[in-house]
C-alpha positions as CSV (number, residue, x, y, z in Angstrom):
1,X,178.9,64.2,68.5
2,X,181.2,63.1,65.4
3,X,179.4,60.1,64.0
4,X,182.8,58.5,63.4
5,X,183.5,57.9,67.0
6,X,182.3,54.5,68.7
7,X,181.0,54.1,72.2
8,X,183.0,50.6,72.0
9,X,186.2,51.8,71.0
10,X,189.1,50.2,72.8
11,X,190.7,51.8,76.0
12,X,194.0,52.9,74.1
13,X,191.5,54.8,71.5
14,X,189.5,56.2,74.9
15,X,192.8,57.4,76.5
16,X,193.3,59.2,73.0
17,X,190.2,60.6,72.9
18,X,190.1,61.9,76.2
19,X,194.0,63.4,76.3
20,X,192.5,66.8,74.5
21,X,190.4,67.2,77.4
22,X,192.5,66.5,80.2
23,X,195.3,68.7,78.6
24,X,192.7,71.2,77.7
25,X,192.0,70.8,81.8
26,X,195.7,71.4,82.7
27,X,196.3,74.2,80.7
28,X,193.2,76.3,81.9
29,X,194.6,75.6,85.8
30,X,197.8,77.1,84.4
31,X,196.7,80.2,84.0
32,X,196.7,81.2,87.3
33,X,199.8,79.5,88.1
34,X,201.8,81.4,85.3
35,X,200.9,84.4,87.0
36,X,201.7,83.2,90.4
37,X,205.5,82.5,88.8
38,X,205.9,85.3,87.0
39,X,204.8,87.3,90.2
40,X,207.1,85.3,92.9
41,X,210.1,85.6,91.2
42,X,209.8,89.3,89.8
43,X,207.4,91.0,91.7
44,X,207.2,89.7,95.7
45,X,205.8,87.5,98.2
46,X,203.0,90.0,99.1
47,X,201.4,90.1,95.3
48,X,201.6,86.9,95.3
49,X,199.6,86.3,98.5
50,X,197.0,88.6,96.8
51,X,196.6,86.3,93.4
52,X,195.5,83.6,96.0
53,X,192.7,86.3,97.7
54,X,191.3,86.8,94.2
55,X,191.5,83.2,93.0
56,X,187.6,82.3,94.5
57,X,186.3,84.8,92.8
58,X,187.6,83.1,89.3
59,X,186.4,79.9,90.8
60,X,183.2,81.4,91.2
61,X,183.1,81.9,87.2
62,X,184.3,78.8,86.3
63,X,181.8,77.6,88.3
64,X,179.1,79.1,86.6
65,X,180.6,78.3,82.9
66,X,180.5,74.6,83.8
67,X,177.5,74.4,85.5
68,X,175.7,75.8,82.7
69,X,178.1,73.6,80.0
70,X,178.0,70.8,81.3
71,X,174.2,70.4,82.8
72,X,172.8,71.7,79.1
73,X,175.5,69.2,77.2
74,X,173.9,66.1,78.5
75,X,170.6,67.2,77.2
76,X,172.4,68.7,74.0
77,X,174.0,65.4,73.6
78,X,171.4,63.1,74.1
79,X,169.6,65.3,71.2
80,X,172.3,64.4,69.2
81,X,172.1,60.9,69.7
82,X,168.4,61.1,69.1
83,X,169.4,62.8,66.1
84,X,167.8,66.0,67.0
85,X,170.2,68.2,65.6
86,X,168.2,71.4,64.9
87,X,166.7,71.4,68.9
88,X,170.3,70.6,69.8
89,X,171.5,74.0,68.0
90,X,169.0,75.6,69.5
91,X,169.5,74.8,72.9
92,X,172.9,75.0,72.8
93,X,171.9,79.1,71.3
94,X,169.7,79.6,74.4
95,X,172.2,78.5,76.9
96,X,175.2,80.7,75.6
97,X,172.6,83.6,75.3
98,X,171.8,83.4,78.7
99,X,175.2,82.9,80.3
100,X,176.6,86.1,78.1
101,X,173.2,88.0,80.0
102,X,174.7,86.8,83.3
103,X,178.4,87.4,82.5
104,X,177.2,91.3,82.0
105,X,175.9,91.5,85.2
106,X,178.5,90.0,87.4
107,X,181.1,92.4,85.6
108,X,178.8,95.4,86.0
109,X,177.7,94.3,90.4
110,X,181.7,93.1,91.1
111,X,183.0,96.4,89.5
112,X,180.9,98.4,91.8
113,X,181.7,96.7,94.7
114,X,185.1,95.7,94.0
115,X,186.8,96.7,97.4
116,X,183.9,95.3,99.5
117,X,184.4,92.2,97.0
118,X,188.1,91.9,98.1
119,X,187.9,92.3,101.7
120,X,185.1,89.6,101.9
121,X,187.4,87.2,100.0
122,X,190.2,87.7,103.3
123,X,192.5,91.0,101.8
124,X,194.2,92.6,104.7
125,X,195.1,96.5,104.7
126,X,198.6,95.5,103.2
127,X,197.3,93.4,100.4
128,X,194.7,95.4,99.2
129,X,196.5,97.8,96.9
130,X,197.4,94.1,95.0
131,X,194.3,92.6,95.4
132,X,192.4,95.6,94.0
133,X,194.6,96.2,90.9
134,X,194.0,92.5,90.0
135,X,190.8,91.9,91.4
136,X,189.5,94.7,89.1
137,X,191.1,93.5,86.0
138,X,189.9,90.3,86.6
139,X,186.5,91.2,87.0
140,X,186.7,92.6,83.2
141,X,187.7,89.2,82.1
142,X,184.3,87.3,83.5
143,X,182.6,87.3,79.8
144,X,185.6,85.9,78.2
145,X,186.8,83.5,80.5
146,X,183.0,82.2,80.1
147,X,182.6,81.9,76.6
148,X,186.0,80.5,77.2
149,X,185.4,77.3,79.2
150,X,181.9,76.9,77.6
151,X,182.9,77.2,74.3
152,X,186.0,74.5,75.3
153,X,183.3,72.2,77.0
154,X,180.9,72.0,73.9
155,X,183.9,71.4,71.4
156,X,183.5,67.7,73.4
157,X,179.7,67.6,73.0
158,X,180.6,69.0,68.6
159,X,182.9,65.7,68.4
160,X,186.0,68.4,68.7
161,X,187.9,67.5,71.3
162,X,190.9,68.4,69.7
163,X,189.6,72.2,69.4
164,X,188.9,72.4,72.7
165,X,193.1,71.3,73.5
166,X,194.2,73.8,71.4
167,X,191.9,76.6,72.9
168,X,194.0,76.3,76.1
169,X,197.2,75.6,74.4
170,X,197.1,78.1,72.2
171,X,195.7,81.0,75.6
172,X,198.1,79.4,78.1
173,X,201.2,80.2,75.5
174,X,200.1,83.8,74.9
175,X,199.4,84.2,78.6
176,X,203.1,83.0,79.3
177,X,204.3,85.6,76.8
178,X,202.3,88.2,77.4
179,X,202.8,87.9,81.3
180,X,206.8,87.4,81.2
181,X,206.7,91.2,78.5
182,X,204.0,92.9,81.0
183,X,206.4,91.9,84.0
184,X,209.6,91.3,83.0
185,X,211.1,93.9,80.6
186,X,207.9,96.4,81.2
187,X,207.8,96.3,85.0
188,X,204.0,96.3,85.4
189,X,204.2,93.7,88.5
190,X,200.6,92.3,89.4
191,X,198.4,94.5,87.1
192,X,200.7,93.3,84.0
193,X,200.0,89.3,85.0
194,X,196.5,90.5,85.0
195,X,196.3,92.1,81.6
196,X,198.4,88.8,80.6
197,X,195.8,86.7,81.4
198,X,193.0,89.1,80.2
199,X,194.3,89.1,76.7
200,X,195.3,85.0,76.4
201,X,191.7,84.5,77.9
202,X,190.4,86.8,75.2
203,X,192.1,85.1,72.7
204,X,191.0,81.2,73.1
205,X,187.8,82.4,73.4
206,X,187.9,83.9,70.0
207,X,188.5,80.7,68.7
208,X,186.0,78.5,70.1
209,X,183.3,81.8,68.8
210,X,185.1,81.7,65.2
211,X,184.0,77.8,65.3
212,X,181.2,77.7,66.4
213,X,179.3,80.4,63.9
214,X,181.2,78.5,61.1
215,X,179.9,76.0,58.8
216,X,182.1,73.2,60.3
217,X,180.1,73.0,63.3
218,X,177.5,70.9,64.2
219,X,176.0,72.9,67.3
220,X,176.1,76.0,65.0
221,X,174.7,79.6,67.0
222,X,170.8,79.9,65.7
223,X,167.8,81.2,67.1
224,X,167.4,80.4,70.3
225,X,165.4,77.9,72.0
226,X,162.2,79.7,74.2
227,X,161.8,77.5,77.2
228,X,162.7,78.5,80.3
229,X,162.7,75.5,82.1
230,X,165.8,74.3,80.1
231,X,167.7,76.7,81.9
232,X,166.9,75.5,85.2
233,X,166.9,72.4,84.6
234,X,170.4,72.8,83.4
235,X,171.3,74.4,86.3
236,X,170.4,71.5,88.8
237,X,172.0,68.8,86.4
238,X,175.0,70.8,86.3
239,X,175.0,71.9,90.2
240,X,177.7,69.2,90.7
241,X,180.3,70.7,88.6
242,X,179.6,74.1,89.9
243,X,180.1,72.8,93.5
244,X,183.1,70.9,92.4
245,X,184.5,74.3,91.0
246,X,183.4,76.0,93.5
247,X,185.2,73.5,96.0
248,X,188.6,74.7,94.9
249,X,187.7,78.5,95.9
250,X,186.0,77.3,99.2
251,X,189.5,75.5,99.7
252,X,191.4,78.5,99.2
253,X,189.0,80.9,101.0
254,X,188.7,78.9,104.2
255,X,192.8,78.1,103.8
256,X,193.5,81.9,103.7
257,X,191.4,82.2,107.0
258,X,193.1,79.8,108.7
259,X,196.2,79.8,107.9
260,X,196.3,83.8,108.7
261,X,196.0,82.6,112.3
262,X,199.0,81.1,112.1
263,X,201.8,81.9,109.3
264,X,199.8,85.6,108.6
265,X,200.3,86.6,104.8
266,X,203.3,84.5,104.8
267,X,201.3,81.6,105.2
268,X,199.0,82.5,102.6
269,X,201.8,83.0,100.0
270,X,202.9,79.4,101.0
271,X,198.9,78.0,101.0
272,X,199.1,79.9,97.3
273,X,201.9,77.8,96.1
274,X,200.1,74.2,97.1
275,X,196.4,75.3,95.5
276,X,198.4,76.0,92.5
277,X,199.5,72.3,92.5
278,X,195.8,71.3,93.8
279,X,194.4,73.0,90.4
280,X,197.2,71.4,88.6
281,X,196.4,67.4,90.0
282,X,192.5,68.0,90.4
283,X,192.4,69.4,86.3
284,X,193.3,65.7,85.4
285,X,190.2,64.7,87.1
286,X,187.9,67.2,85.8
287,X,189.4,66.9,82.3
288,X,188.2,62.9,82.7
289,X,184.9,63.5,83.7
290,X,184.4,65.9,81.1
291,X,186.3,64.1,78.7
292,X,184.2,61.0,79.2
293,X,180.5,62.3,79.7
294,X,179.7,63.2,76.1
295,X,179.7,59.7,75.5
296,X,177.8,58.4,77.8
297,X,174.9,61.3,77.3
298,X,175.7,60.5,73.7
299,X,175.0,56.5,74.9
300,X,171.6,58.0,76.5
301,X,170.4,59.6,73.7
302,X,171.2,56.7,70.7
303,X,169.6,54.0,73.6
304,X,173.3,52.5,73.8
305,X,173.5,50.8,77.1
306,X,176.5,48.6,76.5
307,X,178.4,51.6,75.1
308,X,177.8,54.0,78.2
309,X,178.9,51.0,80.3
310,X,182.1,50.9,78.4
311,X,183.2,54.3,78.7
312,X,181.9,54.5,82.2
313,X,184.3,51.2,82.9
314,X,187.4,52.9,80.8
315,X,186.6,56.2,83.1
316,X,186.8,54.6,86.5
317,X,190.1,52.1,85.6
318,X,191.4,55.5,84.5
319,X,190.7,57.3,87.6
320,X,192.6,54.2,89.8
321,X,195.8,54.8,88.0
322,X,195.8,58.6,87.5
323,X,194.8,58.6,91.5
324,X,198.0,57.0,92.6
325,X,200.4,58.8,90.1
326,X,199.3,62.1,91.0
327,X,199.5,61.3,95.1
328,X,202.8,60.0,94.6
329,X,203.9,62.9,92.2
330,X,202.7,65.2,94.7
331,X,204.7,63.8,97.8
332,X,207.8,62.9,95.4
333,X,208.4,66.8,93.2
334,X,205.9,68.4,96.0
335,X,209.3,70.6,97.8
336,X,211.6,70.6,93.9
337,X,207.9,72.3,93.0
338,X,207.4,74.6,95.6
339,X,211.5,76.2,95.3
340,X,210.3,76.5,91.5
341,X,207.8,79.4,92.7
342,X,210.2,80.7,95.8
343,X,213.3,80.9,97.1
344,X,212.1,82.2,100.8
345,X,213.6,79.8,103.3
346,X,210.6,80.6,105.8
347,X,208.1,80.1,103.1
348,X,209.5,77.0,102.1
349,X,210.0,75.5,105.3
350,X,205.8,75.8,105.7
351,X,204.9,75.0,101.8
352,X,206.9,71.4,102.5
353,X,205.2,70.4,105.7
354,X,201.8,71.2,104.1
355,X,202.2,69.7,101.1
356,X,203.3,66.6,102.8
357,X,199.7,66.7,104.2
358,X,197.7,68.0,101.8
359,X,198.8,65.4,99.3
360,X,196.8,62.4,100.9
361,X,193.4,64.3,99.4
362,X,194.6,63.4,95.9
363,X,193.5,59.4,96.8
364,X,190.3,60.7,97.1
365,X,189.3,63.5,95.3
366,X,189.5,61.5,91.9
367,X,186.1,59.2,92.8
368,X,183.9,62.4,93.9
369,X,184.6,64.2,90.9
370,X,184.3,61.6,88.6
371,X,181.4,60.4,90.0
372,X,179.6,63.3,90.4
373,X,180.4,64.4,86.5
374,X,179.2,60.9,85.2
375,X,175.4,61.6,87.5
376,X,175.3,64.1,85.5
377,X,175.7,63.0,82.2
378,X,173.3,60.6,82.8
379,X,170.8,63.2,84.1
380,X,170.8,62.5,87.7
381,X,171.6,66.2,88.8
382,X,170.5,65.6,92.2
383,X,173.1,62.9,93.6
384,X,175.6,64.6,92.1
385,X,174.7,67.9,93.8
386,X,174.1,65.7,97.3
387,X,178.5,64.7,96.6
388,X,179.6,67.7,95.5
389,X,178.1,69.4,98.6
390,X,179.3,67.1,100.9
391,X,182.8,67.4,99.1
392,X,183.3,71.3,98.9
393,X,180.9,72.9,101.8
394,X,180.0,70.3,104.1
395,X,182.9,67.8,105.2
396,X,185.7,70.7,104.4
397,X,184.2,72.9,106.1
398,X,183.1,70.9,109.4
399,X,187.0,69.6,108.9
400,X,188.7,72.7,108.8
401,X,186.3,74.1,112.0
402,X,187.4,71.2,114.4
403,X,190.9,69.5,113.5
404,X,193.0,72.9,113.5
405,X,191.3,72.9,117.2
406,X,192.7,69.5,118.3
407,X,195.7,69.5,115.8
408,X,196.8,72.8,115.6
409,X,198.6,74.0,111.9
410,X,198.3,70.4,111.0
411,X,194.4,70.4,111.2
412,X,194.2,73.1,108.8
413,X,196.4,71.3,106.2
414,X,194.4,67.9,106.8
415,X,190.8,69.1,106.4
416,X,190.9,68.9,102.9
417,X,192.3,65.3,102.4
418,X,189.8,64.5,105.4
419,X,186.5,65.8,103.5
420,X,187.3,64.1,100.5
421,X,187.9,60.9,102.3
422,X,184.3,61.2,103.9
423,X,182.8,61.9,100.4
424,X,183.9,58.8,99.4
425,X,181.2,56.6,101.0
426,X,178.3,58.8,99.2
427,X,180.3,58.5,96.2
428,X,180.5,55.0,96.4
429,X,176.3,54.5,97.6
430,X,175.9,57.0,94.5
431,X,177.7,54.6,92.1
432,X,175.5,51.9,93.0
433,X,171.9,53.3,93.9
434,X,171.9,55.6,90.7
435,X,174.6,55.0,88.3
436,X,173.8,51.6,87.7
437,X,170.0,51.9,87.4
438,X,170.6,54.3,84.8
439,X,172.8,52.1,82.9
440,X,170.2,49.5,83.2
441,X,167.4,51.6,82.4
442,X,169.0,52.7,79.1
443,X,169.2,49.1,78.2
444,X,165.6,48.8,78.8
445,X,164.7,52.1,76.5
446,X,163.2,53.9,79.3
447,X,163.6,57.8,80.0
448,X,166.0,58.8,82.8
């Protein structure tokens, strides 16, 4: 963490330092969504029904990337704030080792079993020639699009947060050139917005690996820490961002599913077009949390209460504003959006009527992700886990089981809002039964 920032700076200087992240947020959930244009307009409605089969399987590797990022930053950056900045190199080292070990081995399994792989994820016999063509490339992208969010997350916890901006600007301008000459003038279709998004990924990854084995970093790449426990203990602090992640490709999944029953693949190309715009809003939140929860581990380590109290404050009057600009922005642009990605007057007609739905989650959604990334800077892994599981497997699920049942099409469109509106109570008994009393036991120099 750069010494130079304050935990007490003012909120103006907090939005500022925070806008990296969130930006840095947005442009990674473009990704996708640059391919899912490129592929509407030039390519068809059936490719792009495929790009939404694949997407849990990319959720499924963010998921990982944050979980390990964010559960081993709160204990990097408390080292920092302890001063500890040779242990904090060389957990950081051990982590990234590790996660590069388990990148291999996903590519290697996946690759194997790729057509197995997409049929479990809901490919019918006519999507399958897309879903295989980029489902395999995408599987080839799992080490950098690791290194990629990790190295973005830890540009935060180095006092960079402007690196980790320019990581996604910098990939999500390369994937929108490299997907419009793959597609456009060279005709590739689907595999060419896959090799797009292979190269871009590739590429702000490159940057975060340049910085961080040069001399400018703090959390410079060194001989690796030997303590295995780290590593699970990273893993259960950070099992609320891989659930949150992993929300968004349960969401798609159990969409896909449903709406199948009642649209068939043109309802999933029209369920493809809203999660673009749920990646989009949620990214805000995410890039927040992450944003924000340096500081307070920062707060934990250096044994500043006040200060962690302050950003935690900033964070949460943040998250009431962003929350209603985003729902109203959804119901406002939500049909000028979706004619942006197609021109199919059937599509259309069901893209509008769900989004009109779908939006109310966006009230909600805000709270559970916040809160769950701020547990977890404070090392409380386990709360967080308990709202992240309610949010992405437990309420969404049970939801999207029953109301399609009593409410037909309309059931499967509010299950999401519906699940995130339950979470909010254990959010809310979170907040106060373990956020607080980690505040306060900072200010009484006790270990969390």
């Amino acid at each position: 963490m750069d010494s130079s920032i304050s935990l007490h700076m003012s909120y103006p200087a907090f939005l500022k330092y925070i806008t990296p992240s969130v930006l840095s947020m947005m442009a990674l959930s473009f990704f996708t969504t640059i391919d899912g244009f490129f592929v509407s307009r030039y390519v068809g409605p059936d490719p792009l029904a495929a790009i939404n089969i694949v997407i849990p399987f990319c959720c499924l590797i963010y998921a990982v990337a944050l979980m390990l990022a964010s559960g081993s930053g709160a204990y990097v950056s408390i080292k920092l704030g302890e001063e500890k900045v040779e242990d904090a190199r060389r957990l950081f080292s051990y982590i990234l080792s590790l996660m590069c070990l388990i990148a291999l081995v996903v590519t290697i399994i996946c690759l194997i079993f790729l057509k197995p792989l997409m049929v479990f994820l809901g490919s019918t016999e006519m999507l399958l020639p897309y879903t295989l063509r980029y489902g395999g490339i995408t599987v080839l992208m799992t080490l950098p699009m690791m290194l990629k969010l990790f190295f973005e997350f830890y540009a935060r916890v180095d006092g960079k947060p402007r690196l980790s901006f320019w990581m996604s600007a910098v990939g999500l301008l390369l994937n929108i050139v490299f997907d419009y000459l793959f597609i456009v003038p060279l005709r590739m279709g689907i595999t060419g917005a896959a090799l797009g998004t292979l190269i871009s990924i590739a590429g702000s990854a490159l940057m975060g690996l340049y910085h961080f084995f040069s001399p400018k970093a703090k959390l410079q790449f060194c001989r690796p820490i030997r303590q295995p426990g780290y590593f699970l203990k990273s893993c259960i602090n950070g099992s609320s961002q891989f659930l949150t992640e992993i929300s968004t490709g349960v969401v798609t999944y159990l969409f896909n599913i449903q709406i199948l029953k009642y649209q068939g693949e043109l309802g999933i190309s029209a369920v493809t077009i809203i999660t673009f715009m749920y990646y989009f809003y949620i990214s805000v939140y995410m890039g927040l949390s992450s944003g924000a929860s340096p500081l307070v581990s920062y707060g934990v380590g250096s044994e500043d209460s006040s200060g962690s109290r302050h950003i935690t404050h900033c964070c949460y009057f943040s998250l009431l504003w962003a929350s209603v600009a985003i729902f109203l922005l959804s119901l406002g642009c939500g049909p000028f959006i979706n004619r942006i990605f197609s021109s199919e007057p059937a599509l259309l007609v069901i893209a509008d009527h769900g989004n009109r739905l779908f939006s109310a989650c966006y009230l909600f959604a805000g709270i559970n992700v916040v809160t769950a990334g701020l547990l977890t800077a404070l090392d409380r892994g386990k709360p967080a886990a308990v709202i992240s599981t309610l949010r992405c497997l437990v309420f969404p699920s049970v939801a999207m089981l029953v109301l399609p049942a009593f409410l037909g099409e309309n059931g499967v469109w509010l299950a999401i809002p519906a699940g995130e509106f339950f979470t909010v109570a254990a959010s809310v008994v979170c907040y106060i039964f373990s956020v607080v009393p980690a505040l306060q036991m900072i200010a009484h120099n006790k270990k969390l």
